[in-house]
N, C-alpha and C positions, 0 to 999 in steps of 0.2 A: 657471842661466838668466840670460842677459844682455839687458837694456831696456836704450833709452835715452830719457828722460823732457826735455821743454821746457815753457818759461815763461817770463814776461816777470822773473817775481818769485817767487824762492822762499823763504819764508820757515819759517825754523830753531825751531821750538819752539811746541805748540800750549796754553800757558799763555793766562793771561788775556792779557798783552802781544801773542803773537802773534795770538790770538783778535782782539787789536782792531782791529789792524793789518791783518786777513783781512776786516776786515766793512769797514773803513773802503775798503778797495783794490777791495773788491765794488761799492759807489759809484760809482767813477770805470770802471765797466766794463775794472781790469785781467784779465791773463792771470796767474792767480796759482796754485802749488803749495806748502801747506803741509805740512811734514813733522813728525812727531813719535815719539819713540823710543819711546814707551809705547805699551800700546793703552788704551784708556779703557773704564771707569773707573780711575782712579790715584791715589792719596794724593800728595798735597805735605806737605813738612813746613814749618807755619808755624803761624801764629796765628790764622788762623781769620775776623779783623774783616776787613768792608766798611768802609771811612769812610763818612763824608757824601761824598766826594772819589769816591772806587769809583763811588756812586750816579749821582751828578751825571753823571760822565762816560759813565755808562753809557744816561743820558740823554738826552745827547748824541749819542754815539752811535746810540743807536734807543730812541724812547720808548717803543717799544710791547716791544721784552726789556726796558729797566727796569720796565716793570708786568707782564711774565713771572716777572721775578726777586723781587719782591717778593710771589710767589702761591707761593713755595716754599714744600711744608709740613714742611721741614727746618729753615727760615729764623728767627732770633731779630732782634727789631726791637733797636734799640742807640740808646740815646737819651744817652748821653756817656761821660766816662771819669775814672774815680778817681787821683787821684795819690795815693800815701803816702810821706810825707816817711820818711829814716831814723828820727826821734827816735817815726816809728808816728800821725803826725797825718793824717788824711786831707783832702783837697780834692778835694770832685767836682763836675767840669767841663762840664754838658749842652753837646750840642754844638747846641742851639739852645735860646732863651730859653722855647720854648710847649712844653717836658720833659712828653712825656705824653699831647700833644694832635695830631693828624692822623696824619701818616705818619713815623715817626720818619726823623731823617738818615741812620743808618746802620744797618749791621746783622752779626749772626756768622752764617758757615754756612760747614759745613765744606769745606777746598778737594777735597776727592772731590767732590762733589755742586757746588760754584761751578763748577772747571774742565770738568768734564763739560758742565755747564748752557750755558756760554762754548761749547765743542765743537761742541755740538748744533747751534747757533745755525746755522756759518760753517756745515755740515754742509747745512742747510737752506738755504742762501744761492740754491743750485745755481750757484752761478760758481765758487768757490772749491773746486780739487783738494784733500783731504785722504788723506795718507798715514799711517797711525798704522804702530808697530811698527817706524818705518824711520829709522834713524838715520846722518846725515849723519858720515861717518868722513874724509873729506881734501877739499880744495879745493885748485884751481889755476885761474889765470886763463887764458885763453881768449879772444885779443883784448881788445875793452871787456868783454867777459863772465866767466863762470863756469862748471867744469866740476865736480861736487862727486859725488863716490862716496859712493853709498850702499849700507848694510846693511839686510835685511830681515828680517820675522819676519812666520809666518800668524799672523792676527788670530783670535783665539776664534770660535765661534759663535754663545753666546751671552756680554754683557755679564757681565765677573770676569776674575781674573788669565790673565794668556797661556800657555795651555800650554806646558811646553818644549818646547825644538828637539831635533831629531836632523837629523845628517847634515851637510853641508854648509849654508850658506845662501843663501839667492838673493842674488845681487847686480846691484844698477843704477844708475846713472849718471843725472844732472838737468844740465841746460846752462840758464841765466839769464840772462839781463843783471844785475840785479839781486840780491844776495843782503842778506835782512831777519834780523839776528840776535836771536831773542827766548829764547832756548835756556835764560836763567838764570844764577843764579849760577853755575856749573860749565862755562861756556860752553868750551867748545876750542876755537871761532871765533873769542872775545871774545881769547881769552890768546894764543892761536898765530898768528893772520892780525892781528887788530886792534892786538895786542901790549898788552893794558891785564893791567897785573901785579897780584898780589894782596898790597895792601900793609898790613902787619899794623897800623898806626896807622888806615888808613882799613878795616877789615874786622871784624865780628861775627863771632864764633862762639856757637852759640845750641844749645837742646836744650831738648825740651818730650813731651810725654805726654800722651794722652786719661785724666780720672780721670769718676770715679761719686762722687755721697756726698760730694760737697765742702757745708761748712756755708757760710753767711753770703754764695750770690751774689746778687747785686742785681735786685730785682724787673723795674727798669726796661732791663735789660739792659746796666749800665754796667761797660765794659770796666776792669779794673784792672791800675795798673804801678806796681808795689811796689816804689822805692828802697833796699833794704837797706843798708847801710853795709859790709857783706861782699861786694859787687857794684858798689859805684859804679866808673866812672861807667856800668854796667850796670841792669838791671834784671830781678825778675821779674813775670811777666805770669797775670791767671787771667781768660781770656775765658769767661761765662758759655754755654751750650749749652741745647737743650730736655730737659725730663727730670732736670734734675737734674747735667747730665753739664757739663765745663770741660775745655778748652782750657787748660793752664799750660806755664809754660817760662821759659827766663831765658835772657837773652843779654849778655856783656863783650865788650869789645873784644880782638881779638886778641893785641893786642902787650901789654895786662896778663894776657892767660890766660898767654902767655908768661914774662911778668915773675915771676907770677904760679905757677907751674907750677903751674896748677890744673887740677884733671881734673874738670870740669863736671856731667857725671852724676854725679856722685858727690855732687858737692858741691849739687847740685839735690836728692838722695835727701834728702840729710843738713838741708837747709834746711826741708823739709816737714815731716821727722819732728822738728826740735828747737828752729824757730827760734819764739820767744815770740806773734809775729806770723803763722805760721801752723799750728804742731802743733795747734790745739785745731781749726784747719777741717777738718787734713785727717788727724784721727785716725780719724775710724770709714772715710773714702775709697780708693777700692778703686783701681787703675790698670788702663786697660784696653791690653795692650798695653806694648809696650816704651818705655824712653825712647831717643827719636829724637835724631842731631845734625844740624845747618846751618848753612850759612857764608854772610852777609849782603854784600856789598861796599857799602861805603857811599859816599854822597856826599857823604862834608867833604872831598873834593877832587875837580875837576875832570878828568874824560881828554878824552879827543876821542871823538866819537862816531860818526865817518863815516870815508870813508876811498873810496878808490878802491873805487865798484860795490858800496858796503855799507853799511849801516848798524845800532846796536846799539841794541836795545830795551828798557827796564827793565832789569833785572837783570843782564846784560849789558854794563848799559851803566853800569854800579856807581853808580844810578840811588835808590837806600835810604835814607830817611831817616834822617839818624844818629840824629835823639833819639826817635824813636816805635818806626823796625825797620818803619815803612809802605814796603811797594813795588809793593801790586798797582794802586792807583791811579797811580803813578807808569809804572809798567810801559802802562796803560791810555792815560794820556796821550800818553806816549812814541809810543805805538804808533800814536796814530792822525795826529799831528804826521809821524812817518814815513811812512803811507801817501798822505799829501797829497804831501811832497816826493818820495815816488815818483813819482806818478803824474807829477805834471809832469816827470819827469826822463826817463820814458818819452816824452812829449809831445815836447820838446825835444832829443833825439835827445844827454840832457846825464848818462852817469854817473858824471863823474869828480870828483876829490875835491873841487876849488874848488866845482861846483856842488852839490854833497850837504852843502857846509857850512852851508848854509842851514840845513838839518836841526836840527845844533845850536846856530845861534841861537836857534830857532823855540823849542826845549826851553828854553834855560838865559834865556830872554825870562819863559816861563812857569812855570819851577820855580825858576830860580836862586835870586830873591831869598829864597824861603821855606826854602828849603835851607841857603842861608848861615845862616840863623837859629835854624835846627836845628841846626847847625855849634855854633852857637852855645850855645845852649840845654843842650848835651851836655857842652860843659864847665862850663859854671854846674853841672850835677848832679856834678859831681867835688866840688863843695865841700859837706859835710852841712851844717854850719853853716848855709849861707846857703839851703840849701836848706829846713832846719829850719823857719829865720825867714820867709823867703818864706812857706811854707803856713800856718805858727801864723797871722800877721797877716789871711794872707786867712781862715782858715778864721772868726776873732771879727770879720771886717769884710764884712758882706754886699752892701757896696758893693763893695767890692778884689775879692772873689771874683768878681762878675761881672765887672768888669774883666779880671780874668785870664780869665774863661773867653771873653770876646771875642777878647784877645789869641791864642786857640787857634783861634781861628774866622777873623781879621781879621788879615790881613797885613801894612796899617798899625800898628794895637794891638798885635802881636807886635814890632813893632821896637821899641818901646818897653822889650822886657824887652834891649836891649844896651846901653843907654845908663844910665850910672850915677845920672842924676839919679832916675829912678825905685825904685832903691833908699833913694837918698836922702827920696823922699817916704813910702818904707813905715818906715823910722825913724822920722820925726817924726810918723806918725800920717797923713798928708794924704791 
């Protein structure tokens, strides 16, 4: 069966990025088709946390799904995040001063039940086409537009996995002006048309597991990122869940996995069952499920994110926090800063690359600075030493800690962790 599908804007991928990018372009009253290769519901494999950053934005976005999403009865309130230095000293960091009181800043829930929820939303918009099942396989320009071949699959009847295919598959065709890539790390837009390579010095490799039976997670819902010394400048992560149940996983950089020849699950198995710091939590802890891998692109370096008639959205757009592994806020942002520069490009009869570069001002205006400082922040954790000393002094000085935990919050107070004088002041004591 051959269709042929239009739209002013069609956008690649219905994660949270694309999600936002669909609600925000529903706004400006465009002509929008999202496509996505899953049918939903669908696992992502990641970690699980909302920021305060997620929330906000999602705020933004529409206040009325941010107090949707905060009525999940899936939902874990998250009121900051634990660092552990390698030498095993903890510092925990609320992400707001009132830990406890109103509505926490962030929150866990898993990305089955978040990206669904996102789904739903654009789902309901009534503007916004949704294709699930249907994945975008080649692109060709098309004048100022786009012609992009698509593969399909019937969608279930009721919500759970897609049944297989037999036979042949349908195939159809989508013509754009516009094409929005939110597609992901794994982007075949991002690598083949946009040409952003995956470069092992800026890219995570990561792998994580749903466990039961974990001891000691945090009442308050405080996410933790466990330093090891056998992982820097990596970490592993044990986002707490309802029930009892965690979120864990660990993520290094590429080009040391390589250096490294290290085979990750393995060495994930082997850290739970031996290391001093966590064999005692997760002795009697059951795993539910296999352990998963994922590859992050991060942003300690810059690509371009526009391009003739496109543009790339979070993950995609190797958008990753290097030192957290944050990208669905990112992705969120991204997304909605893209649907604004859509819309007017539509407006102004503008899709070419001078004017879509706007795009990534708008972004590296409002993430850059905090990104370079992650940049940053990531190699400061290569050194244990300094990292050691860092958390001992805050952890015995309850002034420094709240200092640092502003610096977490406060993008002024964070640049302060690049400049050497404030090492200098945690020496002398000041």
């Amino acid at each position: 069966m051959e269709a042929q599908l239009r739209a002013d804007v069609c956008i690649i991928g219905g994660g949270p990025g694309g999600c936002a990018t669909a609600l925000q372009l529903a706004k400006h009253g465009a002509d929008v088709l999202l496509l996505e290769k899953a049918v939903f519901p669908r696992d992502k494999v990641c970690g699980d946390a909302l920021s305060g950053k997620v929330v906000r934005s999602l705020e933004r976005l529409d206040p009325a799904l941010a107090a949707e999403l905060r009525a999940q009865p899936g939902l874990m309130p998250s009121w900051g995040v634990t660092f552990t230095a390698p030498n095993g000293k903890a510092l925990r960091v609320p992400f707001s001063r009132q830990t406890g009181m109103g509505e926490a800043p962030g929150a866990i829930l898993p990305r089955l039940d978040f990206d669904r929820f996102m789904l739903q939303a654009v789902k309901r918009s009534g503007i916004v086409k949704v294709l699930e099942g249907t994945q975008a396989k080649a692109f060709r320009r098309i004048g100022a537009g786009w012609e992009v071949d698509l593969t399909t699959r019937a969608a279930p009847i009721a919500e759970g996995p897609a049944p297989p295919t037999t036979g042949p598959e349908p195939r159809t065709s989508v013509t754009a002006k516009l094409i929005i890539d939110a597609s992901g790390a794994n982007s075949g837009f991002s690598r083949q048309v946009a040409g952003l390579p995956m470069h092992p010095r800026h890219h995570c490799a990561g792998v994580r597991a749903y466990f039961s039976g974990v001891s000691g997670l945090d009442p308050q819902g405080f996410i933790e990122l466990i330093f090891l010394k056998e992982l820097l400048p990596g970490y592993l992560w044990i986002f707490p869940l309802p029930g009892g149940r965690a979120n864990v996983g660990l993520g290094l950089r590429s080009d040391m996995v390589r250096k490294r020849k290290a085979d990750l699950k393995r060495l994930f198995t082997e850290l739970l069952a031996t290391h001093p710091q966590l064999r005692g939590r997760f002795a009697a802890a059951q795993a539910e499920g296999p352990v998963q891998g994922m590859g992050l692109p991060l942003a300690s370096k810059r690509w371009p994110l526009s391009g003739d008639g496109f543009l790339l959205v979070g993950d995609a757009g190797h958008l990753i926090d290097p030192f957290t592994g944050e990208g669905i806020s990112h992705a969120m942002i991204s997304g909605m800063h893209a649907a604004d520069v859509a819309a007017q490009a539509l407006r102004e009869g503008r899709t070419d690359a001078e004017f879509l570069r706007a795009y990534d001002a708008r972004v590296w205006k409002r993430l850059g600075k905090e990104l370079a400082i992650s940049t940053r922040l990531q190699q400061l954790a290569a050194h244990p030493r300094l990292f050691n000393f860092t958390v001992n002094k805050a952890a015995g000085n309850p002034a420094l800690a709240d200092a640092i935990s502003s610096m977490f919050n406060n993008l002024d107070m964070r640049e302060q962790l690049k400049k050497p004088g404030f090492y200098l002041k945690l020496l002398l004591g000041r």
